[in-house]
Residue frames as qw, qx, qy, qz and C-alpha x, y, z in Angstrom:
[[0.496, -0.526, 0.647, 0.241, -42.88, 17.49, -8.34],
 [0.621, 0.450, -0.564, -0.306, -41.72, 16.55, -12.35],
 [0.852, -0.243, 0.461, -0.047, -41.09, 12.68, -12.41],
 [0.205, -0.337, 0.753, 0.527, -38.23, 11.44, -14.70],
 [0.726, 0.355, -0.091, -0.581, -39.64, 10.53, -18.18],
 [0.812, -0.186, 0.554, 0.023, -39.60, 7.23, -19.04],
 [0.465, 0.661, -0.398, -0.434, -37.65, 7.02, -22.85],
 [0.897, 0.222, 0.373, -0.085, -38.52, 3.83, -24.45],
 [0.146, 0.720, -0.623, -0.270, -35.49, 2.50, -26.86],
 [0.766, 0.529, -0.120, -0.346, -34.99, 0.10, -29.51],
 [0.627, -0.455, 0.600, 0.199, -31.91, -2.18, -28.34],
 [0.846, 0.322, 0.419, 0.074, -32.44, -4.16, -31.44],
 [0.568, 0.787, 0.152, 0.186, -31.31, -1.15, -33.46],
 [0.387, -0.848, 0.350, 0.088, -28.20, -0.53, -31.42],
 [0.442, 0.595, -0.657, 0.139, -24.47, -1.19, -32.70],
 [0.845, -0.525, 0.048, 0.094, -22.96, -4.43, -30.51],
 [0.125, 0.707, -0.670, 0.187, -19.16, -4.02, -29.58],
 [0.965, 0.058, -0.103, 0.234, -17.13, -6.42, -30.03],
 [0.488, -0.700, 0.336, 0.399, -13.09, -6.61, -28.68],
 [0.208, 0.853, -0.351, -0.326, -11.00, -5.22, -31.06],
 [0.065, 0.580, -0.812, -0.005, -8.63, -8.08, -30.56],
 [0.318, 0.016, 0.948, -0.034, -10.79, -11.47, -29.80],
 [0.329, -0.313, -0.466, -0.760, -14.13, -10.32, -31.28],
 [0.233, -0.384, -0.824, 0.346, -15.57, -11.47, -27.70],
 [0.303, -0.665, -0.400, -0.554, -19.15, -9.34, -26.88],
 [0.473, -0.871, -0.111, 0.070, -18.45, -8.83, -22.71],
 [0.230, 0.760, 0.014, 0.608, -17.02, -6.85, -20.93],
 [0.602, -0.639, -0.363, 0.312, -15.64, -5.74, -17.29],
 [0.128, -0.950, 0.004, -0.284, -15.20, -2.73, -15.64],
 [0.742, -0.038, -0.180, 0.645, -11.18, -2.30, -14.99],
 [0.320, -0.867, 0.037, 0.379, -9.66, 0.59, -13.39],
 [0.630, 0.488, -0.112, 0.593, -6.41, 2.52, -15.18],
 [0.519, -0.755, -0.190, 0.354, -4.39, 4.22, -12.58],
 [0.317, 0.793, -0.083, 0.513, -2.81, 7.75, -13.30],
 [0.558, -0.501, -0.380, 0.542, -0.33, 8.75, -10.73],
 [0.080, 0.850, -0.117, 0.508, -0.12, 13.27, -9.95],
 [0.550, 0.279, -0.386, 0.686, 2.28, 14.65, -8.86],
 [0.228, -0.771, -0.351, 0.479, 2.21, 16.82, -5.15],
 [0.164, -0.140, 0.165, 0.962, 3.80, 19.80, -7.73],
 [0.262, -0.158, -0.395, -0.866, 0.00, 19.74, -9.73],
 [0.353, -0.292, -0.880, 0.126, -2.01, 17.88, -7.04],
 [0.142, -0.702, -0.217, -0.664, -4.62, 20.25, -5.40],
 [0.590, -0.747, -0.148, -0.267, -4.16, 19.34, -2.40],
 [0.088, -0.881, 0.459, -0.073, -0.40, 19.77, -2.32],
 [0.520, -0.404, 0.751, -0.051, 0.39, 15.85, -2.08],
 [0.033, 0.127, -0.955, -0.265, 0.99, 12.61, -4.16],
 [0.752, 0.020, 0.195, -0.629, -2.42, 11.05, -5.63],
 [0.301, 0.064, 0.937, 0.166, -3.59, 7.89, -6.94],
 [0.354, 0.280, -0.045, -0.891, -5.96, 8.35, -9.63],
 [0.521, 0.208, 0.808, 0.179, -8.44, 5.55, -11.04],
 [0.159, 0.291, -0.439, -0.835, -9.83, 5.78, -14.55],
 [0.670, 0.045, 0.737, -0.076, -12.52, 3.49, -15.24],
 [0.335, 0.362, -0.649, -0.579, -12.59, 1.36, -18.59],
 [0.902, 0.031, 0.345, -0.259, -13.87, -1.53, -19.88],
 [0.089, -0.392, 0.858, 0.321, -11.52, -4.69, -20.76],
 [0.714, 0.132, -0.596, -0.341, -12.44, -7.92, -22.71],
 [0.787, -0.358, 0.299, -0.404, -13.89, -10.35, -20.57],
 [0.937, 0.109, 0.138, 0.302, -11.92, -13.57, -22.48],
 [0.731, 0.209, -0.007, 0.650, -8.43, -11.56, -23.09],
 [0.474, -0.630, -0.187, 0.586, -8.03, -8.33, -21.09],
 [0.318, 0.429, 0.358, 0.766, -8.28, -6.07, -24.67],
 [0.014, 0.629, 0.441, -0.640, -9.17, -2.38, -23.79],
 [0.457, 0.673, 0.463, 0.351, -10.82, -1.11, -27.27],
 [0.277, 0.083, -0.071, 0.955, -9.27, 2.24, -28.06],
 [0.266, -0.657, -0.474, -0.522, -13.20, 3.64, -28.27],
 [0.635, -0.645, -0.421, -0.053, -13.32, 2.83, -24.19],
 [0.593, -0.242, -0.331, 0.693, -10.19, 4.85, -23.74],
 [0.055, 0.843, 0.125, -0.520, -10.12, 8.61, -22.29],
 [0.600, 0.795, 0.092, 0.023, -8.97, 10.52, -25.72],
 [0.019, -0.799, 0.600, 0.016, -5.10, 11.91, -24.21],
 [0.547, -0.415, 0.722, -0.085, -4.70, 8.04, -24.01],
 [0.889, 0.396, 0.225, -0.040, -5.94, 6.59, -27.30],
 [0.718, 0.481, -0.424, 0.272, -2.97, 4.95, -29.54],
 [0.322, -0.640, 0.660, -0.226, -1.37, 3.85, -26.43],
 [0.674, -0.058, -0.730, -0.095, -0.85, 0.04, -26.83],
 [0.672, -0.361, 0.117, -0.636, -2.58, -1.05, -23.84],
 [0.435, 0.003, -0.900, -0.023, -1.59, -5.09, -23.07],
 [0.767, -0.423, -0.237, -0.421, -3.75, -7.22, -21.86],
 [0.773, -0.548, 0.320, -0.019, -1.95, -9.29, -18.19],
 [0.870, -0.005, 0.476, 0.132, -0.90, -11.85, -20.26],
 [0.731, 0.653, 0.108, 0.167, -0.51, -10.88, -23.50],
 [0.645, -0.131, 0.193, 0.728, 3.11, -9.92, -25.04],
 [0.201, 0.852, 0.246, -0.416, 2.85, -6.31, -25.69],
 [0.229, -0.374, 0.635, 0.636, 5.43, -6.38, -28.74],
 [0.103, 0.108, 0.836, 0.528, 2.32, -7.82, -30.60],
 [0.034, 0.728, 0.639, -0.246, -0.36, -5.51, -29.31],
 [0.114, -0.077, 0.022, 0.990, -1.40, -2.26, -30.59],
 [0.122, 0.578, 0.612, -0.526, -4.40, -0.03, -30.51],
 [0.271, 0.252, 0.569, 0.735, -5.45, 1.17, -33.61],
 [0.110, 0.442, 0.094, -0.885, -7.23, 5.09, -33.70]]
């Protein structure tokens, strides 16, 4: 029986992300919700779809990096924020 290998790694030398929009360092796992249609749905009916992402823990920013790719340059607002002064930058 093979046993995973164990691959030692160098954190130190790793990029940190930062939000785009506060410079804050966490993070939380949010959902985006896609709705299909029953015309392209496989199983003939209405879905709910989640996406996960990750927002900014202090201001609800979703970095364009953490979106899927058909969705980057969407402006994204955070709850709160006024989306007239958000955008996502590519």
């Amino acid at each position: 029986m093979n046993e995973p290998q164990q691959v030692n790694v160098d954190l130190s030398q790793a990029e940190d992300i930062v939000c785009e929009n506060c410079k804050n360092y966490t993070f939380q796992e949010v959902a985006l919700m896609k709705r299909l249609s029953a015309l392209v749905s496989p199983t003939g009916k209405e879905a709910l779809v989640p996406i996960p992402v990750f927002a900014c823990n202090a201001c609800g920013w979703i970095n364009a990096r953490f979106l899927p790719a058909s969705m980057r340059g969407t402006a994204i607002a955070p709850p709160s924020a006024d989306a007239s002064q958000l955008k996502l930058e590519v």
